[in-house]
N, C-alpha and C positions, 0 to 999 in steps of 0.2 A: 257654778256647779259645785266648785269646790265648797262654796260658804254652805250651801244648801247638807253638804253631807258632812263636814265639822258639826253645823246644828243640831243633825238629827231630825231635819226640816220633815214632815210626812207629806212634803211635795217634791222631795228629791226622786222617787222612785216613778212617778212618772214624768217629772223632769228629763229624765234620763232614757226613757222609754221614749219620748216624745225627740230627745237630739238624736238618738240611731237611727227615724226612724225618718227623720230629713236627711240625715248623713248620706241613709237607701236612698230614698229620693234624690239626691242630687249625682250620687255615682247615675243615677237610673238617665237620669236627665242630661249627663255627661255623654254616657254611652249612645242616645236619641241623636246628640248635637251629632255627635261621631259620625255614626253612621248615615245619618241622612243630609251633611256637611256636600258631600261630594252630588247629591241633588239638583243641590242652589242654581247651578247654571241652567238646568234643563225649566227648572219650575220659571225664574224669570221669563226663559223664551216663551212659557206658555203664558205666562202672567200680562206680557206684551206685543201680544197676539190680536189683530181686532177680528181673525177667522180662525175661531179653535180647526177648524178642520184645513184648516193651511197651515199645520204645524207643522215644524224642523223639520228635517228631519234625520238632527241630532235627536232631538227627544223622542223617537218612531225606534233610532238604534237604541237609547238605552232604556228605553221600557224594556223593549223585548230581549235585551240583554239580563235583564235583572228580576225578569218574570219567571218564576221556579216551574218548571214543567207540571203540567194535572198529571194525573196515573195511566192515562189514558195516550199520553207520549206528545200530547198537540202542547202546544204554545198558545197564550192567550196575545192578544194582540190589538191594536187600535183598530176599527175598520178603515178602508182605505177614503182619504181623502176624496172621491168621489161617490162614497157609498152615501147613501141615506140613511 
């Protein structure tokens, strides 16, 4: 970077435009890992599952723990293990 702007290279300006702009991307992608880290456990139980509808039912609590209310006051939710 630095040789690019000693030169006066006319590819320094979007060199430079181009490393912010993974820099974004990678905080972006940092904060993804972050957040969705504490997931991991729930997605295996369903990844090793041979009856999605016989699932944990840890992963039944933390859906519905991490399911943000509609406007409307209800909870979305899995249907029940029995439903069709």
């Amino acid at each position: 970077m630095k040789v690019l702007e000693l030169t006066k290279s006319p590819y320094y300006t979007a060199f430079s435009a181009l490393i912010k702009e993974v820099n974004f991307a990678h905080a972006e992608a940092t904060d993804n890992v972050r957040f969705l880290k504490p997931l991991t456990l729930y997605f295996e139980q369903l990844h090793n599952l041979d009856n999605f509808k016989a699932r944990p039912p840890s992963v039944e609590a933390a859906v519905a723990a991490r399911i943000p209310r509609a406007s409307s006051g209800s909870v979305c939710r899995f249907p029940s293990a029995g439903a069709a």
